[in-house]
C-alpha positions in Angstrom: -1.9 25.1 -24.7 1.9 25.1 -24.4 3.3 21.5 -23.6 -0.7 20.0 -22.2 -1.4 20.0 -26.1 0.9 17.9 -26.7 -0.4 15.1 -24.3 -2.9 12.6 -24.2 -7.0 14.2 -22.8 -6.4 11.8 -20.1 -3.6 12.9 -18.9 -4.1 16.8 -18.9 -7.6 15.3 -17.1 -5.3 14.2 -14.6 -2.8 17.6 -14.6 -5.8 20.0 -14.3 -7.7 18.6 -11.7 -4.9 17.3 -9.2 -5.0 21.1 -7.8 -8.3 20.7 -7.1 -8.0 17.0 -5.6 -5.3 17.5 -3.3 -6.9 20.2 -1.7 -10.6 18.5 -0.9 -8.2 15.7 0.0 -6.0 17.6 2.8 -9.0 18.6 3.5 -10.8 15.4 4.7 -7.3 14.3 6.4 -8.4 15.8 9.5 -12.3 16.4 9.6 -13.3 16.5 13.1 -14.4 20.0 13.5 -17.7 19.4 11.1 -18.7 21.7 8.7 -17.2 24.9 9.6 -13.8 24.0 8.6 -14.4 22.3 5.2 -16.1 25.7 4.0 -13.4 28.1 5.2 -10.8 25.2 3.3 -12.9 25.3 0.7 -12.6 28.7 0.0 -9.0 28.6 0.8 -8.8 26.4 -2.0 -11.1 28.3 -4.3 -9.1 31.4 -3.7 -5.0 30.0 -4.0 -6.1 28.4 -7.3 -7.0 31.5 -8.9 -4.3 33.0 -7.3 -1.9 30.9 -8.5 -3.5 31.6 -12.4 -2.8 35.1 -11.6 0.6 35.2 -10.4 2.4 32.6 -10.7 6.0 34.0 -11.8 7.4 30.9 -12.5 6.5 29.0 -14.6 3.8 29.5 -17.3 2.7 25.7 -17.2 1.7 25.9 -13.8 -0.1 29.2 -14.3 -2.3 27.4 -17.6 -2.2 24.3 -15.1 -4.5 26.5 -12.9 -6.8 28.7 -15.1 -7.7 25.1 -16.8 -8.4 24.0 -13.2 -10.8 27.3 -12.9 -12.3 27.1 -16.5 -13.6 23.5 -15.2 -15.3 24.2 -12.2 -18.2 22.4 -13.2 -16.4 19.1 -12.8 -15.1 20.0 -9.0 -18.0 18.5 -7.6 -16.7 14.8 -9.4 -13.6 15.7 -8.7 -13.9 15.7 -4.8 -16.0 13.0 -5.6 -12.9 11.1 -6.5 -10.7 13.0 -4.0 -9.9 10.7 -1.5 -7.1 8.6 -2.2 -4.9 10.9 -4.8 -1.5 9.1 -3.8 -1.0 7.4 -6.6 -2.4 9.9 -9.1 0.2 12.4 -7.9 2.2 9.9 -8.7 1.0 9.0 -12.3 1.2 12.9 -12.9 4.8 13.1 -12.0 5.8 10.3 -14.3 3.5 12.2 -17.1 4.8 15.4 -16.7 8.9 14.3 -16.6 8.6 12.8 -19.9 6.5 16.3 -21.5 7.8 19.3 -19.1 11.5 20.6 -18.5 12.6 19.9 -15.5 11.7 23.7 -13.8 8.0 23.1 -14.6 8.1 19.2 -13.2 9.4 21.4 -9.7 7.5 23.7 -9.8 3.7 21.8 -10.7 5.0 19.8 -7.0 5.6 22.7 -5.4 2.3 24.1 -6.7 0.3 21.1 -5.3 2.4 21.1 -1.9 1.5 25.3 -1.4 -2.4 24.3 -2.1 -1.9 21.6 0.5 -0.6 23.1 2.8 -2.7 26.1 2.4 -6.3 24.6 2.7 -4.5 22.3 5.7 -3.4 26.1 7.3 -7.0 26.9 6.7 -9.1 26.0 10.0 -6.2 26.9 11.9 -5.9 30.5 11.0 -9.6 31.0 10.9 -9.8 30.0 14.1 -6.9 32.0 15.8 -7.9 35.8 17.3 -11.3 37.0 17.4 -13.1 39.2 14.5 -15.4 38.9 12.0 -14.6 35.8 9.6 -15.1 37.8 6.4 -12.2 40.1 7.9 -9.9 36.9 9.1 -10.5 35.2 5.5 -8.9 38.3 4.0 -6.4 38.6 5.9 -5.6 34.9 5.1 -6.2 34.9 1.7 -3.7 37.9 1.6 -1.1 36.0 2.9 -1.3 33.2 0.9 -1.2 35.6 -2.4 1.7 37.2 -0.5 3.8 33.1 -0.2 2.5 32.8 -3.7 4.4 35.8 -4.6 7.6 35.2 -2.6 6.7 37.7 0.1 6.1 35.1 2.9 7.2 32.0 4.2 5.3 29.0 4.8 6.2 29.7 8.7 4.2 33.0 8.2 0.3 31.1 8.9 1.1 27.5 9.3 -1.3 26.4 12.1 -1.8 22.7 11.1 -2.7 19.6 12.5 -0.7 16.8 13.0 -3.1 14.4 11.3 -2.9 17.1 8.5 1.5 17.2 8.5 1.1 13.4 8.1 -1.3 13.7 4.9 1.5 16.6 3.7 4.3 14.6 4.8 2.5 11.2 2.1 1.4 13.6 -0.5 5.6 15.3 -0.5 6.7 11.2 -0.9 3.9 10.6 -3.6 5.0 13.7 -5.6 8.6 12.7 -5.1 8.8 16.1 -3.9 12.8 15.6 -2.0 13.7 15.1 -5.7 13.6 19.0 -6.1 16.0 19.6 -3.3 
């Protein structure tokens, strides 16, 4: 368990199931279309997560980061639960994780949280562009967001989001101290 076993249960509470939080929270930063959209977002979010424990290059934290997430999908349902205002988690985790992670896996847990963001906020928007079967348009999603996840594709590549949504990104970037990176 790498650098997490060296921290307190709370606190790797708090690392493993921010992925999850920030995406049911982008999520219900712009629910006006009903249903439809939080179950395509849903399994946007289901599906980057375990992409991210596949392939994440980067950094190996990130990568354990995620298959913890997975291994505790029995607690997603408390996590959305307590989902809806993850500001100043994200910023408790940040302050955890610069005084147990190097500096590379502090960047790169952000930029982890800001991808699933902005991936479950892409979501609706790219389900609901072109016509087609929505088993077919989920794939073809999905495949690009392995594809950003694997440096292939830019961010430019499917966003389609909301301006409610670029808001909630824009809060959860200054939460995260996410400029510090750049």
């Amino acid at each position: 368990m790498s650098a997490l076993r060296s921290m307190q249960p709370e606190d790797i509470g708090l690392l493993i199931g921010l992925p999850y939080r920030v995406g049911v929270w982008m999520s219900h930063s712009d629910d006006e279309d009903g249903e439809g959209d939080d179950i395509r977002e849903m399994k946007a979010l289901e599906h980057i997560i375990k992409s991210i424990a596949r392939v994440h290059e980067q950094s190996e934290f990130v990568q354990e980061v995620a298959r913890l997430t997975l291994s505790k999908k029995d607690r997603w349902p408390v996590w959305a639960d307590h989902s809806f205002d993850i500001l100043s988690d994200c910023e408790k985790a940040v302050s955890v994780l610069k005084s147990n992670v190097n500096d590379n896996d502090l960047k790169d847990y952000r930029k982890t949280l800001i991808s699933i963001a902005e991936t479950v906020a892409a979501a609706y928007g790219e389900f609901g562009m072109g016509a087609g079967d929505d088993e077919n348009i989920l794939k073809g999603f999905l495949g690009k967001v392995t594809s950003k996840l694997k440096g292939e594709a830019q961010a430019a590549d499917f966003m389609n989001i909301s301006p409610a949504e670029g808001e909630a990104l824009e809060r959860l970037k200054a939460a995260l101290h996410f400029d510090d990176d750049k």
